[in-house]
Backbone as CSV, one residue per row, in Angstrom:
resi,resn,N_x,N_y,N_z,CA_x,CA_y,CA_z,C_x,C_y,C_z
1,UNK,162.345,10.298,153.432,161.682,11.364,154.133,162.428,12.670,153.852
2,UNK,161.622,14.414,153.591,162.466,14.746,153.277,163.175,15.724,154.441
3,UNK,164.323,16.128,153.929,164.735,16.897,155.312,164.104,18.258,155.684
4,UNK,164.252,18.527,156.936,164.233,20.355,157.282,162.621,20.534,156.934
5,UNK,161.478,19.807,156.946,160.638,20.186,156.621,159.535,20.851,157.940
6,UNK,160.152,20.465,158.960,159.356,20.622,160.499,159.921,21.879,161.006
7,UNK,159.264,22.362,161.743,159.712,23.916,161.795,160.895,23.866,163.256
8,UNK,161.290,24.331,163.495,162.371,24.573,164.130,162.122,26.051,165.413
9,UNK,161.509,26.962,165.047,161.452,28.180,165.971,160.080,28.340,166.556
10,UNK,160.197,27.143,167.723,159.521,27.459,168.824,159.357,28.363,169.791
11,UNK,158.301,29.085,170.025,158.309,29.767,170.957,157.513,29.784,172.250
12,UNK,157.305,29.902,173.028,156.713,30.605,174.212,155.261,31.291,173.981
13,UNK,153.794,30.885,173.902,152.597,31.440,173.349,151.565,31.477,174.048
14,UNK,150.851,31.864,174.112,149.690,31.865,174.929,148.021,31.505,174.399
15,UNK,147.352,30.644,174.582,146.474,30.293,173.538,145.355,30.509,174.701
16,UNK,144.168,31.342,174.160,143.275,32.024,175.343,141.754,31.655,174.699
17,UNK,140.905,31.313,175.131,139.726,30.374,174.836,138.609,31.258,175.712
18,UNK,138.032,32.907,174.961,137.367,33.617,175.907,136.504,32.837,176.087
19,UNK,135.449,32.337,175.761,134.266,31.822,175.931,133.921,31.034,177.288
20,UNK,135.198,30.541,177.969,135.097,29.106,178.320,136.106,30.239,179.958
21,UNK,136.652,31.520,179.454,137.694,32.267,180.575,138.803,31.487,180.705
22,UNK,139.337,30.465,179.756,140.815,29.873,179.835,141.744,30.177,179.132
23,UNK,143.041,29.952,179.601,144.246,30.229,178.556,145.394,29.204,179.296
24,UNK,146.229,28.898,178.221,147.649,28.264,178.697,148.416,28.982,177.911
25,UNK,149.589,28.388,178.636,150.931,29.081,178.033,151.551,27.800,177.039
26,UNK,151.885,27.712,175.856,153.042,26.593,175.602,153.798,27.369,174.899
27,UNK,154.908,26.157,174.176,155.638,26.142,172.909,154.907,26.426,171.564
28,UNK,154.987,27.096,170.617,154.493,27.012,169.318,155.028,27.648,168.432
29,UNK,155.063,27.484,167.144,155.288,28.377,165.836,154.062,29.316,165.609
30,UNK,153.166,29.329,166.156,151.944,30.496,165.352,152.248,31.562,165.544
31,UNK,151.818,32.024,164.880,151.840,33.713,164.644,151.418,34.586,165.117
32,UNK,151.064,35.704,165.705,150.216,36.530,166.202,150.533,37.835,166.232
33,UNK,149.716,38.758,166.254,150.190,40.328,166.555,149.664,40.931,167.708
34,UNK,148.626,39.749,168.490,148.362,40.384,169.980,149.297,39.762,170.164
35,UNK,149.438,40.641,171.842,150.252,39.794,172.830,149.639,40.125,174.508
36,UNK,149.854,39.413,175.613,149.095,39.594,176.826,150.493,39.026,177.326
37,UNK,150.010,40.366,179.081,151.210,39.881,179.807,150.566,38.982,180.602
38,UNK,151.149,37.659,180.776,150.645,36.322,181.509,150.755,36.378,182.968
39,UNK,150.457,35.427,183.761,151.111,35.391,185.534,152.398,35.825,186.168
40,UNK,153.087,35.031,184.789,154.548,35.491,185.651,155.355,36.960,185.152
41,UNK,154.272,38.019,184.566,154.708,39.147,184.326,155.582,39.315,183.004
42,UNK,155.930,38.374,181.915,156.380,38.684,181.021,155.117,38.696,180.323
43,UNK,155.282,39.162,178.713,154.873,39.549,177.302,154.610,38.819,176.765
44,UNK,153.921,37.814,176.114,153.561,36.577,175.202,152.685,36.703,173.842
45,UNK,153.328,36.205,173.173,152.085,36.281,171.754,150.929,35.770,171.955
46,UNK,149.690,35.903,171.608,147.983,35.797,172.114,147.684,34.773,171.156
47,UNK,147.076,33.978,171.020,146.308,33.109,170.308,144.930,32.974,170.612
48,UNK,143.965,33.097,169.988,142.547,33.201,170.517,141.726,32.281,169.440
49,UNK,141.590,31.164,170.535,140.720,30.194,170.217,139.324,29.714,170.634
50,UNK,138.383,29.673,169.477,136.703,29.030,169.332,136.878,28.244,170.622
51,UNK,137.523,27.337,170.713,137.067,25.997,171.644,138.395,25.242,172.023
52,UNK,138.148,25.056,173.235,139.391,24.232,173.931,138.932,23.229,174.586
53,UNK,139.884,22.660,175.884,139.500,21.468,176.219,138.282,21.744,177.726
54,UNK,138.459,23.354,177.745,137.588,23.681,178.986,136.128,23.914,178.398
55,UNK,135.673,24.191,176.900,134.675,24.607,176.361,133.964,23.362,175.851
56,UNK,134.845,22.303,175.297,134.355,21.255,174.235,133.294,20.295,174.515
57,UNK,132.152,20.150,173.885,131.495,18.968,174.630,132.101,18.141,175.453
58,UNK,132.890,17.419,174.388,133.162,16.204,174.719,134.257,16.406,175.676
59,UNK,135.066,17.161,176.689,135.693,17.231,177.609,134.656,17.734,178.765
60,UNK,133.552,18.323,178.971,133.182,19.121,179.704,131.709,17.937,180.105
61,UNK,131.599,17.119,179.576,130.090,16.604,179.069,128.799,17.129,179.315
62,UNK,128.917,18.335,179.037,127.800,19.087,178.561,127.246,18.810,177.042
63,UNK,126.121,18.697,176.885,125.330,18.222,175.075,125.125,20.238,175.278
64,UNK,125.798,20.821,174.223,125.595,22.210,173.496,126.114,22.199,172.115
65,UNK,125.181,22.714,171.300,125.543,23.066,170.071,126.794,23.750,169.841
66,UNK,127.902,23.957,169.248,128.407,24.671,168.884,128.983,25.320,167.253
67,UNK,128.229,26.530,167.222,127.594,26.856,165.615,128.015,28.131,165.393
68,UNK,129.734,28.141,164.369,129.503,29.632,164.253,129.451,29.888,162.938
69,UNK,128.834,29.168,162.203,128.553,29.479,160.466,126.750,29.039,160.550
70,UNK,126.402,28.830,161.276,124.845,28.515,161.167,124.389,27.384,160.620
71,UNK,124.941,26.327,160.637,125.566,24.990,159.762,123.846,24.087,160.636
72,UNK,124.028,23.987,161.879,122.965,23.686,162.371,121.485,23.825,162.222
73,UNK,121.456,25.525,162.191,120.380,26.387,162.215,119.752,25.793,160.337
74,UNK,120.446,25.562,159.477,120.380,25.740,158.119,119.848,24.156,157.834
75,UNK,120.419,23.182,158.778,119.996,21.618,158.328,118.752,21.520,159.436
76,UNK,118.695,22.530,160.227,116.781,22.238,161.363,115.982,23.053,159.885
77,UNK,116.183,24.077,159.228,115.417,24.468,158.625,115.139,23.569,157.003
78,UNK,116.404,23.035,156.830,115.936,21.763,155.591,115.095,20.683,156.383
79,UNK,115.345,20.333,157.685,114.794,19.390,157.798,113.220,19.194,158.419
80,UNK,112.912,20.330,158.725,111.174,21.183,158.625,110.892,21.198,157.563
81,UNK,111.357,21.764,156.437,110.684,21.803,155.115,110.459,20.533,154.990
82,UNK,111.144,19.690,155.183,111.174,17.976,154.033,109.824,17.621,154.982
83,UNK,109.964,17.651,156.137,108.619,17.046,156.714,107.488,17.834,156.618
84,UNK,107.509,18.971,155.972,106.419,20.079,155.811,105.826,18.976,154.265
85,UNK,106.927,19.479,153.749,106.390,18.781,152.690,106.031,17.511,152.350
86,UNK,106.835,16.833,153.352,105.981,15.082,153.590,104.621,14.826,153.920
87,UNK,104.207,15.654,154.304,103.118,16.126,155.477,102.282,16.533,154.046
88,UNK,102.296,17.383,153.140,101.690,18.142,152.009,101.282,16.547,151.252
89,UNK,102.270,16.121,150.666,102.058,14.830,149.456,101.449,14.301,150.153
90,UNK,101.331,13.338,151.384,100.795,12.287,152.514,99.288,13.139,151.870
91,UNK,99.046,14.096,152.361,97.745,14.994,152.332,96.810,14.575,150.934
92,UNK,97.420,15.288,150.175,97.144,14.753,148.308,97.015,13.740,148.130
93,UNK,97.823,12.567,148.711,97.649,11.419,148.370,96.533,10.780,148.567
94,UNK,96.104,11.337,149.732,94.544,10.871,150.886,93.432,11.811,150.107
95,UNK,93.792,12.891,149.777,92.704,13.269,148.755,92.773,12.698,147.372
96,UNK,93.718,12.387,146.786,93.288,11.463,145.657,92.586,10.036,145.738
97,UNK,93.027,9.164,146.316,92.617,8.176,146.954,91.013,8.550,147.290
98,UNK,90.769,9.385,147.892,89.131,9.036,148.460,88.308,9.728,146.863
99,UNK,89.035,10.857,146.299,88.303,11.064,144.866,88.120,9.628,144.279
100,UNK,89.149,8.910,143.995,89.135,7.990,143.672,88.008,6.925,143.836
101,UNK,88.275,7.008,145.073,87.049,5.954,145.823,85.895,6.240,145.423
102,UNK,85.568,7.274,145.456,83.965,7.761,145.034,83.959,7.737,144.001
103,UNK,84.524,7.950,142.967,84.512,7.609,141.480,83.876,6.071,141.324
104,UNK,84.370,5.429,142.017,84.615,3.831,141.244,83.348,3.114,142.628
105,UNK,82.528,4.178,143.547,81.461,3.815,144.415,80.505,4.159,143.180
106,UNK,80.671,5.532,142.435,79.553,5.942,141.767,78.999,5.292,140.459
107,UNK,80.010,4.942,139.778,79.542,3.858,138.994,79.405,2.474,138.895
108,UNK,79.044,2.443,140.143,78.472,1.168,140.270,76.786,1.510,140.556
């Protein structure tokens, strides 16, 4: 295993989850250039996070989407087309078929 590879300068941070109005305080290495003064009146580096354990489905059990690249919005709209277009061939198919049919009624 090799040595010295885990970081060592922990600090004191604040990780704040607007969406949801939460924040904690821990230990961490991240980085930041905000900072917020917390409860007990000192200065803390800010961390601002999408989703925590007060926002997350699966802690909160609320069923909500959560979509901030449109990842959702983009696979409802592939997946309308495919049945748009399932819906189109199904169609053609039933009009070929009955051309068909009458073809092979008429010469008889």
């Amino acid at each position: 295993m090799k040595a010295n590879v885990h970081p060592t300068e922990y600090r004191p941070v604040v990780f704040s989850d607007d969406t949801a109005g939460f924040s904690f305080l821990t230990q961490s290495t991240a980085q930041s250039n905000d900072t917020i003064t917390w409860e007990d009146g000192n200065e803390y580096p800010l961390i601002k996070v999408h989703i925590s354990s007060a926002s997350h489905p699966f802690f909160t059990g609320e069923e909500k989407i959560i979509d901030t690249e449109g990842r959702v919005d983009r696979f409802k709209n592939r997946a309308a087309a495919a049945e748009a277009r399932k819906t189109q061939l199904a169609s053609k198919a039933k009009k070929t078929a009955a051309t068909k049919a009458r073809k092979v009624q008429g010469d008889k």
